[in-house]
Each structure stands twice: as C-alpha cells, then as structure tokens.
C-alpha positions as YAML, in Angstrom:
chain: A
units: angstrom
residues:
- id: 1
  name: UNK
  ca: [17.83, 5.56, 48.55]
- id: 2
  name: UNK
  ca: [17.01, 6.62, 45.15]
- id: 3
  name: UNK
  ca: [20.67, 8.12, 44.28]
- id: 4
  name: UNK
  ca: [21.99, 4.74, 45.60]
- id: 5
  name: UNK
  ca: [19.73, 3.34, 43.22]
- id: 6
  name: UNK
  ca: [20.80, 5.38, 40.05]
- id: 7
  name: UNK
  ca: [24.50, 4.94, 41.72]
- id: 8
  name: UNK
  ca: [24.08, 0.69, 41.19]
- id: 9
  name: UNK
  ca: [23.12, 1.57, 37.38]
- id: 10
  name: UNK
  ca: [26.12, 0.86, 35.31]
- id: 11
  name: UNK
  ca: [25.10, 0.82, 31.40]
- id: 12
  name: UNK
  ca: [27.68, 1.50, 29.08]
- id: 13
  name: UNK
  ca: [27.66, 3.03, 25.51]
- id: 14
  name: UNK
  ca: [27.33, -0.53, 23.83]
- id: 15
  name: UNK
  ca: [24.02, -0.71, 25.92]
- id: 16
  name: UNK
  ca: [22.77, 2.44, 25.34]
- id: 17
  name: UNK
  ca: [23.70, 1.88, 21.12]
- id: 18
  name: UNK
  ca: [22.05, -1.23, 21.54]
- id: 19
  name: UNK
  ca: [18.86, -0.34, 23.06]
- id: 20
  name: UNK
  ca: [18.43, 2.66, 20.22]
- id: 21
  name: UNK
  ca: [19.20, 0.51, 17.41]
- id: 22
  name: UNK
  ca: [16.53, -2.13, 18.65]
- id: 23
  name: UNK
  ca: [14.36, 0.84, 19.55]
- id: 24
  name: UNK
  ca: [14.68, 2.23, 15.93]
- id: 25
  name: UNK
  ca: [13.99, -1.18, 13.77]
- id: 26
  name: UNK
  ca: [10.83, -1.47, 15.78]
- id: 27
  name: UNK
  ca: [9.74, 1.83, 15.62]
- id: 28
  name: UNK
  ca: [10.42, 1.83, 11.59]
- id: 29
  name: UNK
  ca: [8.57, -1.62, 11.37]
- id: 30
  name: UNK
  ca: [5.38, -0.46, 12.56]
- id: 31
  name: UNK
  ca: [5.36, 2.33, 10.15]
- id: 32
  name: UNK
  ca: [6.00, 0.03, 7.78]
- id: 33
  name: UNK
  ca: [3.35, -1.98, 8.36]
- id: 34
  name: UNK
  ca: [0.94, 0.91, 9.43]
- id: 35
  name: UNK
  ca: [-2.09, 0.80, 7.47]
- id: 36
  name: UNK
  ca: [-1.83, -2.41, 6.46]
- id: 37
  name: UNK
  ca: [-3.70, -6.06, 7.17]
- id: 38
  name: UNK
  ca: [-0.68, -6.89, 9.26]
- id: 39
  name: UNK
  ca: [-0.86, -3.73, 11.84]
- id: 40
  name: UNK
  ca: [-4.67, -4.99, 12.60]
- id: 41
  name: UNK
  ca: [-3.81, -8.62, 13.15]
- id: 42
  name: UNK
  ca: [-0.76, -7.89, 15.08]
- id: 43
  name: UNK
  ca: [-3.00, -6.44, 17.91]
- id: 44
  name: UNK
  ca: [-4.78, -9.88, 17.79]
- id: 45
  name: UNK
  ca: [-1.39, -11.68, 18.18]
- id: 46
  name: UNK
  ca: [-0.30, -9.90, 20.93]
- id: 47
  name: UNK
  ca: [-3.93, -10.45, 22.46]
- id: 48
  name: UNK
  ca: [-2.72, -14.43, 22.01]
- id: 49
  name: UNK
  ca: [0.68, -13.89, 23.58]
- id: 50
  name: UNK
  ca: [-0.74, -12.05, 26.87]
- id: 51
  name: UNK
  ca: [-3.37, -14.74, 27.31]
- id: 52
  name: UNK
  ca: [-0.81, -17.36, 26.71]
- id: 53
  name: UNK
  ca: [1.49, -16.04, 30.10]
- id: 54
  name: UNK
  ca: [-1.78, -16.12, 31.86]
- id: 55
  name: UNK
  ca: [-2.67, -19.08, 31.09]
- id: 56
  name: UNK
  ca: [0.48, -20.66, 32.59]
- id: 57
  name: UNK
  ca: [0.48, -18.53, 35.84]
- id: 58
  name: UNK
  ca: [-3.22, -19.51, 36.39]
- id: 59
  name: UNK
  ca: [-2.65, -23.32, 35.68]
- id: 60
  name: UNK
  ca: [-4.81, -23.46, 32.51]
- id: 61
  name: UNK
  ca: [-2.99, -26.32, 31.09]
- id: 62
  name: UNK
  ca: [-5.07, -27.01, 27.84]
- id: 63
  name: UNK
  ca: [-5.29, -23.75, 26.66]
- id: 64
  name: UNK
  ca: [-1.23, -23.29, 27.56]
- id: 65
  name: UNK
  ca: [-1.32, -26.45, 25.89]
- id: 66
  name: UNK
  ca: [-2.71, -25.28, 22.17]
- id: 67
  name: UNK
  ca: [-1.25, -21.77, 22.43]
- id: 68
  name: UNK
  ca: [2.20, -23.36, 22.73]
- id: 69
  name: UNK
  ca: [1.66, -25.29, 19.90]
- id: 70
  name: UNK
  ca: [0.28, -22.56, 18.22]
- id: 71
  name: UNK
  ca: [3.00, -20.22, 18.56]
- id: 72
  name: UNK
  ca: [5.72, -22.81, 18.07]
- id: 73
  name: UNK
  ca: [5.17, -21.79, 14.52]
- id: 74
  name: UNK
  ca: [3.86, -18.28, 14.46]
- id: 75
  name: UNK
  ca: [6.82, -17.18, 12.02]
- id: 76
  name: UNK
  ca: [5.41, -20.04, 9.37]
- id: 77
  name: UNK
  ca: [1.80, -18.62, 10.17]
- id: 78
  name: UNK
  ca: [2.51, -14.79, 9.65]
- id: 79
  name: UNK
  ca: [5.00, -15.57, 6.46]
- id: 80
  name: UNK
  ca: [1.90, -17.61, 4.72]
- id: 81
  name: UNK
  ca: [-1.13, -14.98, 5.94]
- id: 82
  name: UNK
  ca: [1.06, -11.68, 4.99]
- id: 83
  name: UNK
  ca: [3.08, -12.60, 2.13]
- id: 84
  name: UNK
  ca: [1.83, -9.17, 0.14]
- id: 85
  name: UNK
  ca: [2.62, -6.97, 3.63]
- id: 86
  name: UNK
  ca: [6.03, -8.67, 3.76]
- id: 87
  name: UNK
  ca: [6.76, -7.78, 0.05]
- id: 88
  name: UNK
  ca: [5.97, -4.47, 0.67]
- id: 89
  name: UNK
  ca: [7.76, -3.93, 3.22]
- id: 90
  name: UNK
  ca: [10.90, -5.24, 1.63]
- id: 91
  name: UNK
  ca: [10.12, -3.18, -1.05]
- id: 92
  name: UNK
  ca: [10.16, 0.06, 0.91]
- id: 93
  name: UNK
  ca: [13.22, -1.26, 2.65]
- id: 94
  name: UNK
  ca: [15.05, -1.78, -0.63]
- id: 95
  name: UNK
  ca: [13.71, 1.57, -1.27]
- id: 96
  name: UNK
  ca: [15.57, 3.17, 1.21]
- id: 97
  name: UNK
  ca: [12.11, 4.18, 3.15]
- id: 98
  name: UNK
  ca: [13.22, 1.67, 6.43]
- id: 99
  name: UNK
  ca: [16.38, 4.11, 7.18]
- id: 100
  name: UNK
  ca: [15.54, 7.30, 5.84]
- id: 101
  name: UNK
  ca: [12.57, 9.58, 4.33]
- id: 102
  name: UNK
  ca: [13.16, 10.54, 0.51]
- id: 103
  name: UNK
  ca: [11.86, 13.50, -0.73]
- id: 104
  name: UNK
  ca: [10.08, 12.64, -3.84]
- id: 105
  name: UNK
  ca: [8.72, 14.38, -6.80]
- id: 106
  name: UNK
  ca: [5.01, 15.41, -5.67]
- id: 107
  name: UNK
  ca: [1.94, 15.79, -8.01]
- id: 108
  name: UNK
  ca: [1.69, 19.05, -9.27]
- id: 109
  name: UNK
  ca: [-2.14, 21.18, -8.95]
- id: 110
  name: UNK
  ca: [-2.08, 20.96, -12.61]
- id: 111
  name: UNK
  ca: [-1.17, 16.98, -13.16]
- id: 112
  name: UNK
  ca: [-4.03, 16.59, -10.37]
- id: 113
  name: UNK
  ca: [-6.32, 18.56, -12.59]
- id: 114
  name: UNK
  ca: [-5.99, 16.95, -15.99]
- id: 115
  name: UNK
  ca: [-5.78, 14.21, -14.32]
- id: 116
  name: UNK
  ca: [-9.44, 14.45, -12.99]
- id: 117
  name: UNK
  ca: [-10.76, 15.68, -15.70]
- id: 118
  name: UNK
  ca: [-9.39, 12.82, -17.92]
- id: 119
  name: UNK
  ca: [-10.78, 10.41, -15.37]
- id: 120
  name: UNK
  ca: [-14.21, 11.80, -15.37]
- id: 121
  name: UNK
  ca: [-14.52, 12.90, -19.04]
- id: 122
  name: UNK
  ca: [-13.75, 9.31, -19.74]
- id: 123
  name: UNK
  ca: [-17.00, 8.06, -17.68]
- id: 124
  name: UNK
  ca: [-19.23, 10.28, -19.14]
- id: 125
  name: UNK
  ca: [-18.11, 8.78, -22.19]
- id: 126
  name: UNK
  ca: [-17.91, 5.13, -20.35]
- id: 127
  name: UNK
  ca: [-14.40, 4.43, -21.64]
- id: 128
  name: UNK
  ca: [-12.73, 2.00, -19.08]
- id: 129
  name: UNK
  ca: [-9.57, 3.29, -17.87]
- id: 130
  name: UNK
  ca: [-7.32, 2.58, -14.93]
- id: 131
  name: UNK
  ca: [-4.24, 5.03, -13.52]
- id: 132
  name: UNK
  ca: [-2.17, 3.79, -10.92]
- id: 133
  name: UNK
  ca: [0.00, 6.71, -8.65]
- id: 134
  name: UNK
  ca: [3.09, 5.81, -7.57]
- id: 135
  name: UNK
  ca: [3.77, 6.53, -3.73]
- id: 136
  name: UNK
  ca: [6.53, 5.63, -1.91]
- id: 137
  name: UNK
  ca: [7.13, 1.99, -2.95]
- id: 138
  name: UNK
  ca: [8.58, 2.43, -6.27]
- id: 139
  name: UNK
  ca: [6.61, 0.55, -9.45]
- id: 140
  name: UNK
  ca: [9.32, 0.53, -11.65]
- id: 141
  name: UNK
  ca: [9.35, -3.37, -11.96]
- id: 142
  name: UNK
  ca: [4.96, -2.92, -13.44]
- id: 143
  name: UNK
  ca: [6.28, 0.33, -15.23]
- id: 144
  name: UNK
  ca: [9.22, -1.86, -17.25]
- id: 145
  name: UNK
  ca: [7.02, -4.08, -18.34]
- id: 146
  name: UNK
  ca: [4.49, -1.48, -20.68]
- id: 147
  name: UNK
  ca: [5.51, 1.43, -22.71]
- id: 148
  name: UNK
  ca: [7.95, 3.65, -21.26]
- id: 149
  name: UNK
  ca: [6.71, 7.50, -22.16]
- id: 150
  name: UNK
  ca: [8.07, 10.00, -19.69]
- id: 151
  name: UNK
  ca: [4.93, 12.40, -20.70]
- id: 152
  name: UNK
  ca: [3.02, 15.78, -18.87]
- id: 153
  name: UNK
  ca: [-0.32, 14.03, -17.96]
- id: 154
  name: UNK
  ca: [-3.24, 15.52, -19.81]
- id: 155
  name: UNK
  ca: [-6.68, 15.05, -20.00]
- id: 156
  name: UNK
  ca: [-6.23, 14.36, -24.68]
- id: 157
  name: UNK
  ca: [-3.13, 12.01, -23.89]
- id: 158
  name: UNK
  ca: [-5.10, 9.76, -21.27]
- id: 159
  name: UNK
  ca: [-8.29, 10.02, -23.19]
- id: 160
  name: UNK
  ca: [-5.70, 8.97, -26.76]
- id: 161
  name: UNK
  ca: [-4.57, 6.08, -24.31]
- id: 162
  name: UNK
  ca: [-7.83, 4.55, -23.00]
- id: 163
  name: UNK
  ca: [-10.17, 5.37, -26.24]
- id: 164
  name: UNK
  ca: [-11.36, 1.67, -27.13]
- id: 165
  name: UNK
  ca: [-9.05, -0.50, -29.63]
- id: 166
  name: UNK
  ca: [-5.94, 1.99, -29.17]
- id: 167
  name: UNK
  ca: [-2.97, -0.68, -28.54]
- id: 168
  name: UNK
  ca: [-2.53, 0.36, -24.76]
- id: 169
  name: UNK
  ca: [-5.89, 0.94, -23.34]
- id: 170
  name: UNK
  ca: [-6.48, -2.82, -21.62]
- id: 171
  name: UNK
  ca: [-3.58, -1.72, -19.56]
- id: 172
  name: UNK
  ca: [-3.01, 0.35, -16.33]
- id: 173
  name: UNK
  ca: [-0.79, 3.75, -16.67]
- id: 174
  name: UNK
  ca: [1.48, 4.68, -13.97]
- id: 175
  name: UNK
  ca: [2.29, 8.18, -12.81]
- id: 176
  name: UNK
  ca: [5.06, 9.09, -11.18]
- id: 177
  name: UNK
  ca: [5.05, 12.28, -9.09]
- id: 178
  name: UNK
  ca: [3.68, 14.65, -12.65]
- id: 179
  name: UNK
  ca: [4.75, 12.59, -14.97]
- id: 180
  name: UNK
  ca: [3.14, 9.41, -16.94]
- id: 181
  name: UNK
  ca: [5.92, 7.01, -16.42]
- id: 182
  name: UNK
  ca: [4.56, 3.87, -18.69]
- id: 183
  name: UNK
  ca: [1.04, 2.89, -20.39]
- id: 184
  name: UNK
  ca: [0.12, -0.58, -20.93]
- id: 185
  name: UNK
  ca: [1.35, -1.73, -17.64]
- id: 186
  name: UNK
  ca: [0.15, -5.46, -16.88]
- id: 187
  name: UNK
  ca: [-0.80, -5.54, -13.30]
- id: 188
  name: UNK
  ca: [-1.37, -8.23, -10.47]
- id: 189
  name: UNK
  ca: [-4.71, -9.44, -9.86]
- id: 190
  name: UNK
  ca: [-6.01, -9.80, -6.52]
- id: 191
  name: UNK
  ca: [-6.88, -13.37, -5.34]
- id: 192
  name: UNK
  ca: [-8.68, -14.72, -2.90]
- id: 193
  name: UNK
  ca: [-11.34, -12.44, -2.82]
- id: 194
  name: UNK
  ca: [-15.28, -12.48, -3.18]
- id: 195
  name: UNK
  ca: [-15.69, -9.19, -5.57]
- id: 196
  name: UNK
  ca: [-19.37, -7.67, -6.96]
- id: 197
  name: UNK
  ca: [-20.10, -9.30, -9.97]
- id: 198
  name: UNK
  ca: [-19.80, -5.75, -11.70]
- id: 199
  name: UNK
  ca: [-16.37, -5.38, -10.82]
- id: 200
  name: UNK
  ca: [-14.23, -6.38, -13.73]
- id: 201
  name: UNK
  ca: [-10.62, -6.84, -14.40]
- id: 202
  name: UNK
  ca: [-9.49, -3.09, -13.92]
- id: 203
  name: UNK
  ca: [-10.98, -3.46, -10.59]
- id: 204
  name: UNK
  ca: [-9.24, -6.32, -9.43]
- id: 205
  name: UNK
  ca: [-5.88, -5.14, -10.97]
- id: 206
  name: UNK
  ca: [-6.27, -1.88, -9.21]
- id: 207
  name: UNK
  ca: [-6.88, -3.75, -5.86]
- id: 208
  name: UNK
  ca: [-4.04, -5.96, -6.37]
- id: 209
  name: UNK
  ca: [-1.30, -3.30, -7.16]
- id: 210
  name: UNK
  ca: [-3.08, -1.69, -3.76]
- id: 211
  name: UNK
  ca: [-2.88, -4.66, -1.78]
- id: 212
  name: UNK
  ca: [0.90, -5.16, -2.71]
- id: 213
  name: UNK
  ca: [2.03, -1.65, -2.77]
- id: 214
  name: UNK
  ca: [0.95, 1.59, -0.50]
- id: 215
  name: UNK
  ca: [-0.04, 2.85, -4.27]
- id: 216
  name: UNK
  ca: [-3.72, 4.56, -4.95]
- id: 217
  name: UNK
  ca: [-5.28, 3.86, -7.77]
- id: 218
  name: UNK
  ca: [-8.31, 5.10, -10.00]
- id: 219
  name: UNK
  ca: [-10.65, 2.89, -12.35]
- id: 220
  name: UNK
  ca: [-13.24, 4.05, -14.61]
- id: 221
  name: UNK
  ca: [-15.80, 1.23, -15.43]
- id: 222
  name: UNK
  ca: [-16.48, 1.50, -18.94]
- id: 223
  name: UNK
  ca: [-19.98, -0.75, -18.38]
- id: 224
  name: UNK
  ca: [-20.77, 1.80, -15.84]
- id: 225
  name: UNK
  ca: [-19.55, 4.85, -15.93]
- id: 226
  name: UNK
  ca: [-18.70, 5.03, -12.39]
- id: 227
  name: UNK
  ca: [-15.34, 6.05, -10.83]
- id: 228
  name: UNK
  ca: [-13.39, 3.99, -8.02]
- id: 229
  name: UNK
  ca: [-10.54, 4.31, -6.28]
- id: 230
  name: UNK
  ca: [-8.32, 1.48, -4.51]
- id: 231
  name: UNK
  ca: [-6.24, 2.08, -1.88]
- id: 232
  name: UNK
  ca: [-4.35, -0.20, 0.68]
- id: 233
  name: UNK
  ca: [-6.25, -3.19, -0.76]
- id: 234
  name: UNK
  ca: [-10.06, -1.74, -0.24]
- id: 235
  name: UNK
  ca: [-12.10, -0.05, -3.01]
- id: 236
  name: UNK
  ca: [-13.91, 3.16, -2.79]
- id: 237
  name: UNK
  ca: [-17.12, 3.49, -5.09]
- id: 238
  name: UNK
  ca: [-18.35, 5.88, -6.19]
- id: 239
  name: UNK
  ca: [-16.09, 8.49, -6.41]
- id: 240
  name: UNK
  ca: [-17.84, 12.58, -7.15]
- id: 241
  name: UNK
  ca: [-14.92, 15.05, -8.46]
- id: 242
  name: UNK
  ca: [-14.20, 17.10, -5.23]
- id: 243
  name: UNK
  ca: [-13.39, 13.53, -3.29]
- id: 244
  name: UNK
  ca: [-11.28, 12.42, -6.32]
- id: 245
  name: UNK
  ca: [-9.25, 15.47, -5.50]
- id: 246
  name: UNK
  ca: [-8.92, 15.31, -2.08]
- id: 247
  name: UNK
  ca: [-7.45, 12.07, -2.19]
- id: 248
  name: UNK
  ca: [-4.95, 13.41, -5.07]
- id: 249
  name: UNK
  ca: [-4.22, 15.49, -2.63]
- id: 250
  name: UNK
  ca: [-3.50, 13.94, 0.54]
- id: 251
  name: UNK
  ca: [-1.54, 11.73, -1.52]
- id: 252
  name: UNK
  ca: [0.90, 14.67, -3.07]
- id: 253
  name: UNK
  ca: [0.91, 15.51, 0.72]
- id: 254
  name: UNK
  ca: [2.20, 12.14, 1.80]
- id: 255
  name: UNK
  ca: [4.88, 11.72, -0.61]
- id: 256
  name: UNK
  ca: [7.55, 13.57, 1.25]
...
C-alpha cells in the first residue's frame, strides 16, 4: 500500500524548484527579522490566525466576526507597527545579506582595544562621546553625511574627536570593521519612547541607529560618566570594561 502510495506521487522539477524557492525566502525572512520587534510579535499573530480557524469550526461567530475584520487589513497593520524592521530588512536585502552571506572586514584585537580604552578614558574624564559599529546593514547613507576620515581607531584620535568644543564631538563616529569611517555623523532619534530623564541626546541617537539597523553602539554620558551600549533598539547601562569587550567581540564574531 505504501509503494502504491509513493507510485500516485507525480511532482515534477517545476514543483520541486518551486517548493525550494518558497522554502528559501521564508527561511531568509525570519533571519532577517530574527532579533527584532517583529520576530516577537509574529508569534502573537500567528496565535490570532490559529484562534481565528477555531473560531469558525467551533461556531464562535463574534469573535470570527472581529478577527476577520481584523485581519482583512493585517498588511496595513504590520506596515504601520514595523516600519523600522521593514527598513532594515530592505536594507540588508539591498545589501546583498537576503541571498548570500558577505564576508566582511572584522574588528581587529587591537581596534577593540583602543577602542575601549578611548571609551572609558573618556568617562573618567566625563567627555560625552558616542561610536556607532557598523554590522551587517551598511551605514554608509549616516557615514556620507559627517566627515569622511578612513582612520586606524585610537584611543588620542577618539579622545581629539569627542574633547568638548572640537567641531565634531556633538556627533556619532562610525567604524567600519577597523577603521573610523566618518565623525560627525548626524543620527536618527528614537521616537515614541518614555526614556530616564538622564538619558540625553547621545542616548536616544544611539537607540535609534539600533532600532533601525542590527548596528551596536556605545555612549559615554558626559553628565555621568557612565558607559552604555545600544543594541537592537534596547540600552545596556552600565557597562564595566571586560563586558564592553565581550560584546566587541561577539560582534567581530558575527560579522562573517
């Protein structure tokens, strides 16, 4: 029986292309959104789905009723609550990170190093600073719009950068694998969220580029003293050295 079974299967090579392509696009589309807002919510929306089939078996007309309704215009819903997700994920896309992996250039043990020891020399001296590492989504649209440099990161040239009343220190550097790609970069803001009131405008910056990127970034609060990080839209405070570097880290790690 189960030969004549197999034996009634007829799929031909169209199928079989089909079914991988499909198979692919989703696959790559929850790594996309992986770690991201959207890959918790989605769970939620396919909570709605299952409970709206089982509300029409069982008869539940009202409920059918509103979830009908409701996801008559899902696509509307998920384009308004996820704009950020959707532009990075167009972003990596554009990138060439939907349809292949890129090897890119990874931070270097010594770029990590004066890195870290710019960023912490900096709030023992309470200078406010704010570095941005670029990951896979590429930042060249933020880095066009400060100085271009194209430097070795070291702990004098970020310190030169961020001392107080130097021409580029109100804005963000970006790094690019071990190299400081731009200074002065003007950065979004996040919106729409309830911050501490000792968070300033590095802080929100940082969370912004975050929240719209799969970027980490690193503030130094120059009223405090204390070192953050922002990653995936959430900020870590404080920061001691040894996690600092970790994170550095994992994130050279991640690159390829």
């Amino acid at each position: 029986m189960m030969l004549n079974f197999f034996d009634n299967i007829h799929i031909t090579w169209r199928e079989i292309l089909d079914i991988a392509v499909v198979t692919f696009i989703f696959y790559r589309g929850l790594m996309l959104i992986r770690g991201t807002r959207a890959a918790s919510v989605l769970h939620g929306f396919l909570l709605l789905i299952i409970v709206y089939y089982v509300s029409g078996e069982f008869g539940l007309n009202t409920l059918h009723w509103l979830l009908t309704n409701f996801l008559g215009s899902i696509f509307l819903v998920i384009i308004i609550l996820f704009q950020a997700d959707i532009r990075k994920a167009l972003s990596s896309v554009g990138a060439g990170g939907f349809f292949r992996s890129r090897r890119r250039e990874s931070v270097n043990e010594a770029a990590i190093n004066e890195c870290i020891l710019a960023v912490f020399q900096m709030a023992r001296a309470k200078i406010g600073a704010l570095i941005v590492f670029e990951r896979r989504v590429p930042l060249g649209d933020w880095i066009e719009r400060g100085v271009e440099l194209g430097a070795r990161p070291s702990r004098e040239l970020l310190g030169t950068i961020f001392f107080p009343d130097t021409p580029l220190h109100d804005g963000a550097v970006i790094i690019q694998g071990d190299t400081v790609a731009a200074a002065g970069c003007i950065l979004p803001l996040i919106a729409g969220v309830t911050l501490d009131a000792s968070l300033g405008t590095r802080h929100r910056a940082a969370l912004g580029i975050t929240e719209e990127t799969d970027a980490l970034a690193v503030v130094v609060s120059e009223e405090r003293g204390v070192v953050s990080v922002a990653q995936g839209g959430k900020l870590v405070s404080p920061v001691d050295e040894l996690t600092l570097k970790n994170m550095l880290w994992n994130l050279s790690a991640k690159r390829t």
